[in-house]
KOLTOR-728323 format. One record per atom (N, C-alpha, C): x, y, z; residue in three letters. Coordinates in steps of 0.02 Angstrom, whole numbers, plus 50000, padded with zeros to 5 digits. Layout:
XYZALA/...
***
This chain:
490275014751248UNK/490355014451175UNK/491065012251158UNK/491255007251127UNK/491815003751105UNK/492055007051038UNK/492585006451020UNK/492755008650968UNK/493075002850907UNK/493034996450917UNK/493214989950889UNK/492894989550832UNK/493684988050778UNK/493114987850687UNK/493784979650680UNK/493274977450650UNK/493414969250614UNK/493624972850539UNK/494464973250539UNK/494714974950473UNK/494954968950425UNK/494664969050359UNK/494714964150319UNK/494934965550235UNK/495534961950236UNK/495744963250173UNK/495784953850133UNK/495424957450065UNK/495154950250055UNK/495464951649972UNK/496034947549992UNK/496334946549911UNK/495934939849866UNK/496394941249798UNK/496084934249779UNK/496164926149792UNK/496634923449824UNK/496734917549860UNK/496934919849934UNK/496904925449973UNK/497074926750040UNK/496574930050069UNK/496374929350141UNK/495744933850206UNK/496334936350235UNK/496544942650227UNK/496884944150301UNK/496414948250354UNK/496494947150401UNK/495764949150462UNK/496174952350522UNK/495934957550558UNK/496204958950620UNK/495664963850657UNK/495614962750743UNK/495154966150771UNK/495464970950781UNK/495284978250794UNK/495674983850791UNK/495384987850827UNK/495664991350889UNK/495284995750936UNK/495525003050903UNK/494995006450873UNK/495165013550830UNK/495495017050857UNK/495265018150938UNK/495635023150963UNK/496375023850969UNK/496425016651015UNK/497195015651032UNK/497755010950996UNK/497285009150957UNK/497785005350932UNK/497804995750942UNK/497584996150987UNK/497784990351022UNK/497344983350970UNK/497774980050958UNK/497414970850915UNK/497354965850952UNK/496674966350951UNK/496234960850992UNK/496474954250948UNK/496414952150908UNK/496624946750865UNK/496824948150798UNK/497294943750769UNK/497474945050693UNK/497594939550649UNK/497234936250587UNK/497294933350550UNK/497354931650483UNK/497294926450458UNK/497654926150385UNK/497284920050337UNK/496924917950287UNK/496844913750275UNK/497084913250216UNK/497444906850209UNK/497804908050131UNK/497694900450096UNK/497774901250044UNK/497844896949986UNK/496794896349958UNK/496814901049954UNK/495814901549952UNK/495824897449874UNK/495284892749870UNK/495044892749776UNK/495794884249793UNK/496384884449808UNK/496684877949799UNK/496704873949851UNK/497144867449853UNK/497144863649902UNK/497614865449949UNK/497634863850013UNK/498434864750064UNK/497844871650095UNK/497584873150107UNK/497384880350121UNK/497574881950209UNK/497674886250235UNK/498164888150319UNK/497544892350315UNK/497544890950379UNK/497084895750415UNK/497424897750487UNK/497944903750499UNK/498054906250551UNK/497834910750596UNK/497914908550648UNK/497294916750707UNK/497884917250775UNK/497834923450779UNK/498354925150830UNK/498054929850901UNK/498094926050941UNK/497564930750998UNK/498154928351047UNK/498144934151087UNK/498594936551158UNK/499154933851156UNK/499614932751097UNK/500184932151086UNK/500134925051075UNK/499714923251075UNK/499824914051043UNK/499504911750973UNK/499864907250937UNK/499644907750855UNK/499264902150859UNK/498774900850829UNK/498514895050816UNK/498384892750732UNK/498474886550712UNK/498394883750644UNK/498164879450639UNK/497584880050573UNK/497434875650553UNK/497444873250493UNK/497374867950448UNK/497544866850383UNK/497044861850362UNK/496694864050300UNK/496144860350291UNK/495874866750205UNK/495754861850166UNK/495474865150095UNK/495104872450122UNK/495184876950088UNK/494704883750092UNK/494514882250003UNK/493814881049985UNK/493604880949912UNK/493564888849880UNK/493304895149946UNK/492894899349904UNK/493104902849960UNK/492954910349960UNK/492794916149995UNK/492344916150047UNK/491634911750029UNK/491294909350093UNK/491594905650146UNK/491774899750105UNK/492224894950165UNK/492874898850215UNK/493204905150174UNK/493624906850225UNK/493164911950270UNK/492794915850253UNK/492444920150312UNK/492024912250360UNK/492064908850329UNK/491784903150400UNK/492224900950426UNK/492864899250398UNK/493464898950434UNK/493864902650488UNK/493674908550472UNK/493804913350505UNK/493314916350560UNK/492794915450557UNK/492324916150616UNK/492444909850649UNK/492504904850637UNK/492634897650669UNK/493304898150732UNK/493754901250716UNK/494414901650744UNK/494154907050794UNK/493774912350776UNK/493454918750852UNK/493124912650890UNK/492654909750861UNK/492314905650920UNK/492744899750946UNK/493494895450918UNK/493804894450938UNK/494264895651002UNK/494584899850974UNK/495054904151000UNK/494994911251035UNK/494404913551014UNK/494314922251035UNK/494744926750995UNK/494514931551026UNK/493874934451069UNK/493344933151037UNK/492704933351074UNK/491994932151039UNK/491864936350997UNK/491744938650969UNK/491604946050911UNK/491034946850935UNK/490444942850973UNK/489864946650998UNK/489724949851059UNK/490484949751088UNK/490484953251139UNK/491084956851150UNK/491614960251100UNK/492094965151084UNK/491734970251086UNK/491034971751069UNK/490924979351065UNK/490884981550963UNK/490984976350940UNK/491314975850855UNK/490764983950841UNK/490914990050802UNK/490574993150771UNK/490564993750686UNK/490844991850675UNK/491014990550597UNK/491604987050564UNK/491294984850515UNK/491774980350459UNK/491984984750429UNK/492504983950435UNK/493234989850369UNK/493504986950307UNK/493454987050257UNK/493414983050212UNK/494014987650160UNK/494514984850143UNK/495214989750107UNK/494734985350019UNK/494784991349995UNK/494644992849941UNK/495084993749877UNK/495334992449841UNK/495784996249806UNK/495735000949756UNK/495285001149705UNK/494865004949678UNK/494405008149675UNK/494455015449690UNK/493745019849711UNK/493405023449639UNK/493995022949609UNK/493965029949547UNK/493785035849564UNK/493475039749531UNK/493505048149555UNK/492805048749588UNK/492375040149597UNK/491815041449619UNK/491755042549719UNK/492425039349743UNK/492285040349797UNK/493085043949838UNK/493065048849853UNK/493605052949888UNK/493705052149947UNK/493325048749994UNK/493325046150058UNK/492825040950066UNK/493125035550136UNK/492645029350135UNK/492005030850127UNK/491335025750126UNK/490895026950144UNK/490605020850154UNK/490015020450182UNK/489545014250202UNK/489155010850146UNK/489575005350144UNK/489345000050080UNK/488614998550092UNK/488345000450047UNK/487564998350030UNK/487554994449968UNK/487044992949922UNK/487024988549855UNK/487304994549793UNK/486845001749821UNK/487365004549769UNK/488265004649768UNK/488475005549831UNK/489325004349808UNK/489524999149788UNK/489114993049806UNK/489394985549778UNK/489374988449699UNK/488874989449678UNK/488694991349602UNK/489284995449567UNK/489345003149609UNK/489845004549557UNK/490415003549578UNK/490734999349640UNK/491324997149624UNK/491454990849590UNK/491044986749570UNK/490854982549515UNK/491124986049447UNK/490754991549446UNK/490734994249374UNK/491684996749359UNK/492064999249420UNK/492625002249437UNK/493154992149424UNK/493004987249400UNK/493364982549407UNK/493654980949330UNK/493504985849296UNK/493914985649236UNK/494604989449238UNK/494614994449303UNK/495224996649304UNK/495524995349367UNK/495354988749396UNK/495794985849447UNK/495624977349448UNK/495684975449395UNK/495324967549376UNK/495864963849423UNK/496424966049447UNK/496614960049509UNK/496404960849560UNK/496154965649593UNK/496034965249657UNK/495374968649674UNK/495004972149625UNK/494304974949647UNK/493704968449632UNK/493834962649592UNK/493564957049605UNK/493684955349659UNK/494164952449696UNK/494374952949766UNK/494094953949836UNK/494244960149817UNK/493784963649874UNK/493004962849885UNK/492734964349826UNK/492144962149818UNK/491694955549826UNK/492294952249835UNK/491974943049859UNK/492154944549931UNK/492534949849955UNK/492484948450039UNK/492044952050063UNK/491754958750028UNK/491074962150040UNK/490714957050056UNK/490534952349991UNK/489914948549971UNK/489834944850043UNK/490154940350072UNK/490114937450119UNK/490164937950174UNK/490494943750198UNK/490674947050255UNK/489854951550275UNK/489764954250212UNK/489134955950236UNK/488454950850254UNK/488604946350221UNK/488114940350241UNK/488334936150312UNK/488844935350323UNK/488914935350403UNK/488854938650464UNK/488834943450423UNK/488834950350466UNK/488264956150482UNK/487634953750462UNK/487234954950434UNK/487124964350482UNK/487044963250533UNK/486964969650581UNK/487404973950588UNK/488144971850550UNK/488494977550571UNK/488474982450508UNK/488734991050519UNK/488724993250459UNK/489794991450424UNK/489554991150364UNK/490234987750338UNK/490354992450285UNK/491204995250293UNK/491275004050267UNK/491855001750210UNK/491845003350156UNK/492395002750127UNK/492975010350116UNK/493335006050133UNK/494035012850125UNK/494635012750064UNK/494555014050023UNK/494825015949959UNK/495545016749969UNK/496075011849907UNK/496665013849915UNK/496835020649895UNK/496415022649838UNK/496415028049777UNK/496045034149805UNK/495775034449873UNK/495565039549906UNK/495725045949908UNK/496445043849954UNK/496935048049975UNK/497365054149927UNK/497265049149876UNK/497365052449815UNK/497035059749761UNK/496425057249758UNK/495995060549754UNK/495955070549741UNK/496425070049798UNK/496495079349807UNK/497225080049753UNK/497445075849726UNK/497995078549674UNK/497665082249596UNK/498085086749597UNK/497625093049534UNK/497655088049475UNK/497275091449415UNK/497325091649353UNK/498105087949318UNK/498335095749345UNK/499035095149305UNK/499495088349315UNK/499455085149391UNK/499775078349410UNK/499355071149391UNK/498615074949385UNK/498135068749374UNK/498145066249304UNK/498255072349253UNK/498065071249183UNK/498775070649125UNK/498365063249094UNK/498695058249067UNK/498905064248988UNK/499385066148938UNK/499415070248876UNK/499145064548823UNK/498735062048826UNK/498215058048777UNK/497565061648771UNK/497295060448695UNK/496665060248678UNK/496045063148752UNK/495995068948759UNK/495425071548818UNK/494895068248789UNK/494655065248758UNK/493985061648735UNK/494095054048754UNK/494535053148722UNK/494835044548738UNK/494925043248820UNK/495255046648868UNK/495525049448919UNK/494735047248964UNK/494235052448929UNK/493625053648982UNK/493055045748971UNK/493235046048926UNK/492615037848894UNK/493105033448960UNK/493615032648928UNK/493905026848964UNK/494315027349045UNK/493905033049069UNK/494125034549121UNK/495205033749159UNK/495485037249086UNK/496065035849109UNK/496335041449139UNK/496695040449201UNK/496935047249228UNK/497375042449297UNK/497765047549319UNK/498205045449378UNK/497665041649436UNK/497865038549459UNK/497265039649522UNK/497755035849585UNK/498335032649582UNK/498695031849643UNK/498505024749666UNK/498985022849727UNK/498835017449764UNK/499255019049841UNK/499085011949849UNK/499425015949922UNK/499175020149999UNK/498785023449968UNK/498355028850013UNK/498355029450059UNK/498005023250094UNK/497775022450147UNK/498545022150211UNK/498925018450161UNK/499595019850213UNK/499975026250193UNK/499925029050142UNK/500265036450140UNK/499735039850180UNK/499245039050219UNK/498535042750233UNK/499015042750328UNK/499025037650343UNK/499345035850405UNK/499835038050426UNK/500275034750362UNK/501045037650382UNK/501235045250375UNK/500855046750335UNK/501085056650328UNK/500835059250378UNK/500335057850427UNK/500055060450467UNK/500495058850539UNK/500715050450539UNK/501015049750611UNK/501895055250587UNK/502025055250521UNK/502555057650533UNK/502725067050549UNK/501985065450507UNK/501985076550567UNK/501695077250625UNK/501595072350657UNK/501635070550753UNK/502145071750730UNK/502675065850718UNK/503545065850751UNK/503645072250749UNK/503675076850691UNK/503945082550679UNK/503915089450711UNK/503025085250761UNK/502755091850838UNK/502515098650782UNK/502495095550712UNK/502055100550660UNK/501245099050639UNK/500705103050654UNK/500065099950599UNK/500225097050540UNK/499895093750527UNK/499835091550465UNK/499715096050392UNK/499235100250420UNK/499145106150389UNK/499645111550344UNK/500215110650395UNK/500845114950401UNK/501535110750361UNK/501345105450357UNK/501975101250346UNK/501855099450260UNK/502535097450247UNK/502705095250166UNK/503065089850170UNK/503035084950139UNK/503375081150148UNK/503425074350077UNK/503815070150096UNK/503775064550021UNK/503845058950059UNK/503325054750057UNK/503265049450077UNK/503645041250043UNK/504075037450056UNK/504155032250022UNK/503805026150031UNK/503205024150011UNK/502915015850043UNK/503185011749995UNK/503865007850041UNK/504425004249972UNK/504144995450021UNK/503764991449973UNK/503834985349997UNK/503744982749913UNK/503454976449917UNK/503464971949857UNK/503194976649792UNK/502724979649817UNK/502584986949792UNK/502934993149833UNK/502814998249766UNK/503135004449810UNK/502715009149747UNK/502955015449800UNK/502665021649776UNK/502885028849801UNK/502695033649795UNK/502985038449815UNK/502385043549824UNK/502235047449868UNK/502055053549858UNK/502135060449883UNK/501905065749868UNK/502035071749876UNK/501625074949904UNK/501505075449980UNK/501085077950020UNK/501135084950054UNK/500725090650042UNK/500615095650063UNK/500195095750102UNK/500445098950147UNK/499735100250195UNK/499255095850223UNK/499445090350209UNK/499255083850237UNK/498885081450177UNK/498875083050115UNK/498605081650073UNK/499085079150017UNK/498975075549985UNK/499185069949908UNK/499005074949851UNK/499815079049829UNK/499605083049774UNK/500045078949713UNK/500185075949725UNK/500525070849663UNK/500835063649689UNK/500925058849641UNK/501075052249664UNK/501135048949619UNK/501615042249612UNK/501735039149566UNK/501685033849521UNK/501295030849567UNK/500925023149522UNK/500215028849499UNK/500055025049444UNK/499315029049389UNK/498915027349386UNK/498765025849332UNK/498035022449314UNK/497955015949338UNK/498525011649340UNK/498805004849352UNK/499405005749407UNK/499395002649474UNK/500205000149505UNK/500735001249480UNK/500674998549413UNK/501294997349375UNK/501775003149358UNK/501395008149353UNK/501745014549365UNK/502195017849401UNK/502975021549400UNK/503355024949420UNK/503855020649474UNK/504055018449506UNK/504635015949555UNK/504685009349519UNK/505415008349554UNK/505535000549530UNK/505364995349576UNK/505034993249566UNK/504664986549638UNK/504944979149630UNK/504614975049672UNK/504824968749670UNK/504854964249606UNK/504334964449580UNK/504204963349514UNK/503894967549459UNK/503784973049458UNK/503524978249422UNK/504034979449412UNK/504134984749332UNK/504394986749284UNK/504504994649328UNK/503774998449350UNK/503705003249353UNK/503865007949292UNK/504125014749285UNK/504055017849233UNK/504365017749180UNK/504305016949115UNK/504495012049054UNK/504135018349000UNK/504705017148925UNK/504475018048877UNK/503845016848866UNK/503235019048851UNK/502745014948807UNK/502895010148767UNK/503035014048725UNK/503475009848665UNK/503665004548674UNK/504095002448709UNK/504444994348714UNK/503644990348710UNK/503174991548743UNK/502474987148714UNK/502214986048669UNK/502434989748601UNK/502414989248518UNK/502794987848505UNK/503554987748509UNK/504124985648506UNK/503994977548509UNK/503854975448575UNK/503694967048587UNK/503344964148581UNK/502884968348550UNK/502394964748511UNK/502584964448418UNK/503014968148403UNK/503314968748351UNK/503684964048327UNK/503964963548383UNK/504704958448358UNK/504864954948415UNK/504394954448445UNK/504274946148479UNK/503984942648491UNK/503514944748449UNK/502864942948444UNK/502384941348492UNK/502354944748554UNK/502084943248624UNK/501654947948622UNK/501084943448653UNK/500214948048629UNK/500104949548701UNK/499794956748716UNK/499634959248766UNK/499574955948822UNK/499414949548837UNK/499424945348916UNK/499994945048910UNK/500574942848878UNK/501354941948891UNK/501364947048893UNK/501474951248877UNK/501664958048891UNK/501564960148987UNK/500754960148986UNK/500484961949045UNK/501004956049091UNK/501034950249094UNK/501264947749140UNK/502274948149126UNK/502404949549089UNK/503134951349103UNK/503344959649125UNK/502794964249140UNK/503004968749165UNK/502674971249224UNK/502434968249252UNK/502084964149296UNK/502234962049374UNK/502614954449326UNK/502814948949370UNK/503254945749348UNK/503984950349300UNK/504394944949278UNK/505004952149279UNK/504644958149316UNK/505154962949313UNK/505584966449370UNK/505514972949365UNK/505594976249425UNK/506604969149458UNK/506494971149508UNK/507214970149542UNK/507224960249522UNK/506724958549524UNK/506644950449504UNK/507134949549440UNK/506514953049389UNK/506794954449301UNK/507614954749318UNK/507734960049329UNK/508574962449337UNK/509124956849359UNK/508924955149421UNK/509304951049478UNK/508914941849484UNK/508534941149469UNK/508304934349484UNK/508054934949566UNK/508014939849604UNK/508054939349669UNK/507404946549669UNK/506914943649723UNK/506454947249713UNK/506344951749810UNK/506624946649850UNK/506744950449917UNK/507444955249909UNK/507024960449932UNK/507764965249938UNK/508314963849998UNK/508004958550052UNK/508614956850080UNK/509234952850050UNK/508884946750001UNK/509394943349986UNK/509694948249927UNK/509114955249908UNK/509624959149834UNK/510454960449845UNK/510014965949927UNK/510574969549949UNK/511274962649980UNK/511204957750003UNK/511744952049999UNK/512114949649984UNK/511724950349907UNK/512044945349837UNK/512524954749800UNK/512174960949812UNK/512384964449802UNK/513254965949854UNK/513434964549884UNK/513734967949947UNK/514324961349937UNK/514194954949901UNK/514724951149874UNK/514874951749809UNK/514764957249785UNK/514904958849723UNK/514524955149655UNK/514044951449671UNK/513664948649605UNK/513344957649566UNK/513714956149516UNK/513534963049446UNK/512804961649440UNK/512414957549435UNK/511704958349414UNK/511344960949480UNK/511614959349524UNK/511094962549587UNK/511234966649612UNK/512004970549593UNK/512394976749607UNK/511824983349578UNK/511844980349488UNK/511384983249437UNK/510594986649460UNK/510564980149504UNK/509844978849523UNK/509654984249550UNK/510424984849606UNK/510044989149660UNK/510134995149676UNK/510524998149608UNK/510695003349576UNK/510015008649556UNK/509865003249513UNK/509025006649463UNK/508515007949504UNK/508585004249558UNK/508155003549606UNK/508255011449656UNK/508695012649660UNK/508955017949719UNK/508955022249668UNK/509015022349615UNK/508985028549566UNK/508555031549547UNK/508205026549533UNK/507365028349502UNK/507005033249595UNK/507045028249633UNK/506905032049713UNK/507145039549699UNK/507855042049682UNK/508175048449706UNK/507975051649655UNK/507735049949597UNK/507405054249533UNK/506785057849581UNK/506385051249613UNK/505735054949631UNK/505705059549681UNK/506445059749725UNK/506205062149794UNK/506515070649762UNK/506975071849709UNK/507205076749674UNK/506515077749637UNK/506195075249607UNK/505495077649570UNK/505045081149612UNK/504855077449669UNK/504275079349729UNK/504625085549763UNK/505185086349769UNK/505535091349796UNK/505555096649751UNK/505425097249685UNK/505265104049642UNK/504335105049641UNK/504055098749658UNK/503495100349640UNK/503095102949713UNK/503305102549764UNK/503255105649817UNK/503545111449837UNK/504255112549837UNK/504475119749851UNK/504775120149911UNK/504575117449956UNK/504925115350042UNK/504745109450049UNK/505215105550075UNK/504975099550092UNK/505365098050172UNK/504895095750204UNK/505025096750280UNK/505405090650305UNK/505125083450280UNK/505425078050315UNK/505365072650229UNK/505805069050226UNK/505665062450168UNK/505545053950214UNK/505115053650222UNK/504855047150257UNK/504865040450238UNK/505185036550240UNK/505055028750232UNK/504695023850258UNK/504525019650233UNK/504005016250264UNK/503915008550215UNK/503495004950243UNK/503364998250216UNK/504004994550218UNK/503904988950212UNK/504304982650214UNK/505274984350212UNK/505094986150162UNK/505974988350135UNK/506034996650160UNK/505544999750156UNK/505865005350192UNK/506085007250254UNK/505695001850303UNK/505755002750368UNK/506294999850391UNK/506514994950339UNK/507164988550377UNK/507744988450326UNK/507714991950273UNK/508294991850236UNK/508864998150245UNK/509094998050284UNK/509755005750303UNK/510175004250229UNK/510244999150203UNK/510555000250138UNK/510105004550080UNK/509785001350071UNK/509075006750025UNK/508985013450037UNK/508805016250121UNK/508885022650129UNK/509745026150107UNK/509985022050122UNK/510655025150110UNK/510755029850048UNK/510735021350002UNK/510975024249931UNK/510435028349894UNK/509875028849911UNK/509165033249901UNK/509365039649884UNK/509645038349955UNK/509775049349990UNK/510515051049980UNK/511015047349946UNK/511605047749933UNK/511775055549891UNK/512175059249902UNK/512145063449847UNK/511605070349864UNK/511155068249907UNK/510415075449907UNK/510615081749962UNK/511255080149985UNK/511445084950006UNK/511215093550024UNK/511325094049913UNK/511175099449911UNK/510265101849908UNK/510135096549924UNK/509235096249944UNK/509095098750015UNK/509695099250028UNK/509555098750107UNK/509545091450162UNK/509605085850109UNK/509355080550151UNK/510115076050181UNK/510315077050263UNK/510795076550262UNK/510605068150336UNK/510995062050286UNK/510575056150325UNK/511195053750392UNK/511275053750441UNK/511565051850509UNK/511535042650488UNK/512365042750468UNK/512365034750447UNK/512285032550518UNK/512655031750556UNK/512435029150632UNK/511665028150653UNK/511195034450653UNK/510435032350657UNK/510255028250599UNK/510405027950540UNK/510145026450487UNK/510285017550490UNK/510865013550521UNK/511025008550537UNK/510955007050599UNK/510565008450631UNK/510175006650695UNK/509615006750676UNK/509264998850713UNK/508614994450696UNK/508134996650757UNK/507534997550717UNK/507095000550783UNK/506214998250769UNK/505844997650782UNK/505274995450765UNK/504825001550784UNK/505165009050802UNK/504695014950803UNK/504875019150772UNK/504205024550756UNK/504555028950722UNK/505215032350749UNK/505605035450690UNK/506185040350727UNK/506555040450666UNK/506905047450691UNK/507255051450626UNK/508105051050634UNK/508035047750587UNK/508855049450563UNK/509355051550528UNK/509025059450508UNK/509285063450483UNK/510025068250542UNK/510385069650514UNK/511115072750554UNK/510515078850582UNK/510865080050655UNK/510635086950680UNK/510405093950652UNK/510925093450596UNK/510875102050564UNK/510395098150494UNK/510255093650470UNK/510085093150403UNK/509255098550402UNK/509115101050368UNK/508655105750377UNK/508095101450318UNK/508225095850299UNK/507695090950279UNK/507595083250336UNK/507305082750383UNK/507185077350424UNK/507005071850375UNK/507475065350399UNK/507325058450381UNK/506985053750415UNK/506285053050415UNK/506015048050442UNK/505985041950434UNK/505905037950481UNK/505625030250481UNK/504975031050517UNK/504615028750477UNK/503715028150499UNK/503375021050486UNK/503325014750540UNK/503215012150522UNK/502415012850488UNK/502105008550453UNK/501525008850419UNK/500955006350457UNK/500235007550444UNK/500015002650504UNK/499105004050457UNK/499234999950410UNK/498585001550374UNK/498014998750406UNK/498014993650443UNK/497174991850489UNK/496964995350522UNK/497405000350550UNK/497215003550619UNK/497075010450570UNK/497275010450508UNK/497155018550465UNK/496525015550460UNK/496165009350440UNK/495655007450395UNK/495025008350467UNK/495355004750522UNK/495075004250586UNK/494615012650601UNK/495345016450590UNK/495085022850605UNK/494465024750565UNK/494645023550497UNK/494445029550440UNK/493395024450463UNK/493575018350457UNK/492835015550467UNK/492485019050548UNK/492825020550589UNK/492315022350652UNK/492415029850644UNK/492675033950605UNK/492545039250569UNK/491775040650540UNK/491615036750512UNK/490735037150447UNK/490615033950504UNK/490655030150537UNK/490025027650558UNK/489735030450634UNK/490365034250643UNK/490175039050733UNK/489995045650696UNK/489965045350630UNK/489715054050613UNK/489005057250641UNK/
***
């Protein structure tokens, strides 16, 4: 019995694909198809350390799952003879209907259909890589795993929005998170490091990349977190606003006359460290910051501030907090970001070993000072192999 799941994350112009052995870890192949729906479209596949490309129009979501089965029978491995037990399919919207994956039948197509009014960028998405993946795929069972899952176990009091409880319940508004699936991973590999259960441990997770987020994990569980109803919620990201007056959205529509799509797309995709600095990678932030340019100084100020608000918030709303973890893109590779994050938390307990903290490593490991009685992790993230897992989970039940 093999343990191999074909994990597929199917944005709206991108297939990213990778074979994934649940148990160990290990990637049989990993790929990418991009520019879906325009012209120029790449189709990359990476097996036993060699990349292969091709370039040729992708029209639709069909054409890249044929693209992408084209390059296995290319290139390998065969997928009909890996052992494949299921399609893992990253989801981003579950709503409160689903708390853990489960095995896509016509009813989940249905109500995560119905769930695409409160994720209209990417639960269309996903749902065109269901559509076709399952039509290629016809024999395998194909599991979807929810970003908003993980979330799920956060109470009342963190979930619920101080609006209208009638308005609230019609329109299904309430916290519901993102992220999950790698706060699902990473909180768990980081109470291994710690030689604590999961059970036993507290901790605040950072997943800081183009997006970011934060949460507040007890017991291995998500009792609060910071993006909401929408992404757009709480940290300062690449281009997101994150947490904002209401107000300024009546405000600019007031007196600037910008009607809800401007709105939506300038806080969005015209904000966050971009808006501030013109510069939307935090490598070139922290760069342009460190030669003294004032707008990306600014940048990366709000940015590290808004971070140390939350890890001071999650730290009252927990009570002990055992380790503060970083992770994703910028958390794993930015020693400037952790720095100025944890600057000052001292009296938190969180005491960061600049020497570990400026040493580059591609595994987990802590670089918190000896005595700090709050551990600083680096965890890298590893969402296929969470998705890998969580799918041969339901389907070996």
């Amino acid at each position: 019995m093999t343990s191999r799941v074909l994990v597929i994350n199917s944005g709206s112009s991108s297939l990213k694909y990778q074979v994934v052995d649940a148990v160990d870890g290990d990637v049989l192949a990993v790929g990418l198809v991009e520019r879906i729906g325009t012209t120029g479209g790449v189709i990359s596949h990476e097996v036993g350390g060699e990349k292969h490309v091709l370039r040729r129009d992708v029209p639709d979501h069909d054409a890249a799952m044929a693209a992408m089965t084209e390059a296995f029978v290319s290139h390998g491995p065969q997928l009909e003879t890996v052992g494949l037990i299921a399609v893992g399919h990253r989801v981003v919207q579950g709503g409160e209907e689903y708390e853990r994956p489960v095995v896509i039948d016509d009813n989940v197509v249905r109500v995560v259909t119905e769930l695409v009014d409160l994720a209209p960028l990417h639960n269309p998405a996903n749902l065109a890589g269901i559509r076709v993946a399952r039509a290629h795929f016809p024999d395998l069972p194909h599991v979807a795993i929810f970003d908003t899952a993980f979330h799920m176990t956060v109470p009342p009091v963190a979930h619920t929005y101080a609006i209208d409880a009638d308005v609230a319940r019609r329109h299904r508004v309430r916290r519901y998170g993102f992220h999950g699936t790698s706060h699902a991973y990473v909180s768990r590999e980081a109470a291994r490091l710690l030689g604590r259960p999961p059970a036993e441990t507290n901790m605040i997770v950072l997943h800081l990349g183009n997006g970011a987020s934060a949460t507040a994990v007890r017991g291995g569980e998500s009792v609060d977190t910071s993006m909401g109803l929408t992404p757009l919620e709480g940290l300062v990201m690449g281009t997101r606003s994150g947490d904002i007056d209401p107000a300024i959205v009546f405000h600019l529509a007031r007196t600037a006359g910008m009607d809800i799509d401007e709105i939506d797309d300038l806080l969005n995709k015209r904000s966050g460290v971009l808006g501030l600095s013109g510069r939307q990678d935090m490598r070139d932030l922290v760069a342009a910051a460190e030669t003294g340019d004032t707008a990306a100084m600014l940048a990366l100020d709000v940015y590290c501030y808004r971070l140390r608000k939350y890890v001071g918030a999650y730290t009252a709303a927990l009570g002990r907090v055992d380790a503060v973890v970083f992770t994703a893109g910028v958390g794993e590779n930015s020693a400037a970001v952790r720095a100025r994050t944890l600057a000052g938390l001292e009296v938190l307990g969180i005491e960061l070993d600049a020497e570990a903290n400026a040493a580059t490593g591609r595994t987990a490991r802590d670089i918190a000072l000896p005595g700090s009685r709050v551990r600083v992790l680096v965890v890298p993230t590893n969402e296929e192999l969470e998705i890998a897992r969580q799918a041969a989970e339901v389907v070996n039940r």
